[in-house]
C-alpha positions as CSV (number, residue, x, y, z in Angstrom):
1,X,-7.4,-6.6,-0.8
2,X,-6.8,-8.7,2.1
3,X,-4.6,-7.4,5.0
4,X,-1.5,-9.9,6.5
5,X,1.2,-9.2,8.2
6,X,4.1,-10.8,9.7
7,X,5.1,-8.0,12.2
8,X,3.4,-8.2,15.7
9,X,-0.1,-6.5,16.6
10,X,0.1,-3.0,18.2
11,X,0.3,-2.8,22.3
12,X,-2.3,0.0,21.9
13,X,-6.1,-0.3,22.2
14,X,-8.0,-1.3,20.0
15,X,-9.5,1.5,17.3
16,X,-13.1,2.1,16.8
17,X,-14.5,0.6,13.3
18,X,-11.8,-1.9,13.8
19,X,-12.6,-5.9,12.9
20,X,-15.5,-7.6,14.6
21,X,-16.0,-11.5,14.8
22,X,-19.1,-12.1,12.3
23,X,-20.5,-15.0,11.5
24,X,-18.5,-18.8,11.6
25,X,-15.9,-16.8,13.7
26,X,-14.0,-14.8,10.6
27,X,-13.0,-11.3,11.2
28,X,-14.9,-8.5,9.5
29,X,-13.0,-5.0,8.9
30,X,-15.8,-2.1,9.5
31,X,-13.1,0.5,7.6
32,X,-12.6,-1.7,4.7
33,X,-14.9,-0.2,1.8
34,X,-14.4,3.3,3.5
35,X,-11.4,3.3,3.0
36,X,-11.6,2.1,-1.0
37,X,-14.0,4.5,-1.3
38,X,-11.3,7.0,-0.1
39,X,-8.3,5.8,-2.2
40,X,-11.1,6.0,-5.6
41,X,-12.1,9.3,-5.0
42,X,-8.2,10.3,-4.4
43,X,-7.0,8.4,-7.1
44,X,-9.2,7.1,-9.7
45,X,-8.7,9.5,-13.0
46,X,-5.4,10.7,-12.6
47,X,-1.7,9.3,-13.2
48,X,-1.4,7.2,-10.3
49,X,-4.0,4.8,-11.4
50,X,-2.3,4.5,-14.7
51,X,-1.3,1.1,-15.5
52,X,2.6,0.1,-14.9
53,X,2.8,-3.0,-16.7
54,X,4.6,-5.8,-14.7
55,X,7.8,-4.3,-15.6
56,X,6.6,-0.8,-13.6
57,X,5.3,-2.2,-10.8
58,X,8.3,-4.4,-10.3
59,X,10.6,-1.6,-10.4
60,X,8.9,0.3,-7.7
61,X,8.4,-2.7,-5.4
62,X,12.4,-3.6,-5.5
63,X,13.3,0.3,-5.2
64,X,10.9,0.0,-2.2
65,X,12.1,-3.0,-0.3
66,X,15.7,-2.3,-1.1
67,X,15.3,0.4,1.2
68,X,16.7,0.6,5.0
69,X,13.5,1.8,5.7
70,X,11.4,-1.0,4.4
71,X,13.7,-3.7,6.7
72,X,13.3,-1.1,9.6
73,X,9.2,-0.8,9.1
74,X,8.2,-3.8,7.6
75,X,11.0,-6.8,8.5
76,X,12.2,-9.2,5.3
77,X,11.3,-8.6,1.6
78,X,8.1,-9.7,0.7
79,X,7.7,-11.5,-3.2
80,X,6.1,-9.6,-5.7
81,X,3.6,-12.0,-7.9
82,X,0.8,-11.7,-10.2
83,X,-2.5,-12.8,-8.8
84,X,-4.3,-15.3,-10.6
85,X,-5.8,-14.6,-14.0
86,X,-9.3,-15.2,-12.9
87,X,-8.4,-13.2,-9.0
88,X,-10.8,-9.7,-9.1
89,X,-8.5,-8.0,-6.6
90,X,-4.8,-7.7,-5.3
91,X,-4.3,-9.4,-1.9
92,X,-1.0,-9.6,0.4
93,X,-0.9,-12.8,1.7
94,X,1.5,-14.1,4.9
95,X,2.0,-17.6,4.8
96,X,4.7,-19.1,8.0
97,X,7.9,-17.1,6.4
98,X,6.4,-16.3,3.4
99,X,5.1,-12.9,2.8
100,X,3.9,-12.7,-1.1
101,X,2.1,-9.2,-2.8
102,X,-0.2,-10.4,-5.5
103,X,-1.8,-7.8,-7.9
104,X,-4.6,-8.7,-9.8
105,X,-5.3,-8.4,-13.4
106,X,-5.3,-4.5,-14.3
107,X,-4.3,-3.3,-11.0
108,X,-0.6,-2.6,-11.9
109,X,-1.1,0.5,-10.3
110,X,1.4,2.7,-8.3
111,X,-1.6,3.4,-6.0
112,X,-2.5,-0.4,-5.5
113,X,0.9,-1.6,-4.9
114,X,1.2,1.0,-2.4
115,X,-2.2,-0.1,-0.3
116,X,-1.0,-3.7,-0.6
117,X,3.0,-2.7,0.7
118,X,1.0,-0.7,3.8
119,X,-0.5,-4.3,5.2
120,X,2.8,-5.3,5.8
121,X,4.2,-1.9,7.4
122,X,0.8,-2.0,9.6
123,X,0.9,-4.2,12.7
124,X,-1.1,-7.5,12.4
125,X,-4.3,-7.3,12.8
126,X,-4.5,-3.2,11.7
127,X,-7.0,-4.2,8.8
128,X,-8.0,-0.8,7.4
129,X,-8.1,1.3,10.7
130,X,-5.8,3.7,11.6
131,X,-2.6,2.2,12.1
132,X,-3.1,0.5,8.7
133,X,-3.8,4.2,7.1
134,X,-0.7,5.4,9.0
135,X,1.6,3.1,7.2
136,X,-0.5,3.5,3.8
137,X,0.6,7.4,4.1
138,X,4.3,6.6,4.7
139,X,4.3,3.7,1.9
140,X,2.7,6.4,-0.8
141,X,4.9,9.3,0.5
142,X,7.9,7.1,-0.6
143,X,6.3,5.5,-3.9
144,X,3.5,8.2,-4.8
145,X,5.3,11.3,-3.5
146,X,4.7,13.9,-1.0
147,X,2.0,15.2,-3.2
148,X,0.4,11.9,-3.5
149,X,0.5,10.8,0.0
150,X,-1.0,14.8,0.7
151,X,-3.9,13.5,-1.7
152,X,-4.0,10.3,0.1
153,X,-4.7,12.2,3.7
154,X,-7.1,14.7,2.1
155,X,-9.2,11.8,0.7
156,X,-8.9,10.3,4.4
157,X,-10.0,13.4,6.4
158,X,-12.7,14.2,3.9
159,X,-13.9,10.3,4.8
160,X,-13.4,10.9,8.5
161,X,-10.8,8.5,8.4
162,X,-8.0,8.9,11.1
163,X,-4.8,8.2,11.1
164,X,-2.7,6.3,14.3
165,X,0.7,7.1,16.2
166,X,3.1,5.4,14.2
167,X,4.7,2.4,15.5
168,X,7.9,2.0,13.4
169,X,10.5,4.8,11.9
170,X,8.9,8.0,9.9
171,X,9.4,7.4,6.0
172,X,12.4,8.5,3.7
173,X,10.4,11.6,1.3
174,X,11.5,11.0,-2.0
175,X,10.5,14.3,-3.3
176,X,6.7,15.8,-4.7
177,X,6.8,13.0,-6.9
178,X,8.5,10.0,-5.1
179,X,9.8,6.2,-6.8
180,X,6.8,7.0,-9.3
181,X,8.2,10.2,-10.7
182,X,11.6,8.8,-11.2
183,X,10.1,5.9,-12.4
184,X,8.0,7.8,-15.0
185,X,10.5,10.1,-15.9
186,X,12.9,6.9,-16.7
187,X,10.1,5.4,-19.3
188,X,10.1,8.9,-21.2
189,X,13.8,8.9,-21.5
190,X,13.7,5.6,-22.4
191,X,10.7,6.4,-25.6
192,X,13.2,8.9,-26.6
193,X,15.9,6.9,-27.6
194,X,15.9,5.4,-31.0
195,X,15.7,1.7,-31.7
């Protein structure tokens, strides 16, 4: 999952385990697989790794964006896509004006869309340090719920992985559940109609 943002980089100093230059002058993110390794042990097995289908993950992504929030945090609307049949991972890409999410194939997850949304919340350059895992939080309080953004920051602490001062407004809760339990609780409303 590749970090890009459009907002401006942090005034603050820079974090420990942030990016290094490596070799041929590309960044490297020391907190990277840390911080995958974090989000699998907190997520991996249990229903927000369940697949959404395009349909799902669309329908949290627009609930998301639509909200004041999201334009207060993050700036415009990024575009949801579908990464490329043959992509092995979900990247948010920033391109001039154009900010796309892509998920890979089988990652129509609540919990992936939610890492991907926290690139662009994070300032640029954040990769996976502590700013980036302060706006990961927020972004799974809102789509994941209080108890999954809880899950999140256990996961996190257990890692050693701290969080930053946020930079941008404090997220809307949407309840123990968030855009995911509404979301979930539409689709078993919806099986129990006839057709």
């Amino acid at each position: 999952m590749a970090p890009a943002t459009q907002r401006p980089a942090a005034s603050a100093p820079a974090e420990a385990g942030g990016p290094t230059a490596g070799a041929e002058g590309r960044t490297r993110d020391g907190d990277r697989r840390r911080v995958y390794d974090a989000e699998d042990a907190a997520f991996l097995e249990t229903s927000y790794a369940e697949r959404l289908g395009e349909r799902g993950c669309r329908w949290l992504f627009d609930h998301l964006v639509a909200l004041p929030w999201w334009a207060a945090s993050a700036g415009s609307a990024p575009v949801l896509r579908a990464a490329r049949a043959d992509s092995a991972r979900s990247t948010t890409v920033v391109a001039g004006d154009r900010t796309e999410v892509r998920i890979g194939p089988g990652m129509d997850q609540a919990h992936v869309l939610s890492h991907e949304l926290a690139h662009l919340v994070a300032p640029a350059g954040a990769g996976h340090r502590g700013l980036f895992r302060t706006a990961h939080l927020d972004v799974a309080t809102v789509v994941l719920g209080l108890h999954g953004a809880a899950r999140l920051m256990d996961f996190y602490r257990r890692a050693a992985l701290p969080v930053a001062a946020r930079t941008w407004p404090p997220p809307p809760e949407r309840g123990p559940g968030g855009l995911l339990a509404i979301w979930q609780a539409r689709q078993a409303v919806e099986a129990l109609r006839p057709h």
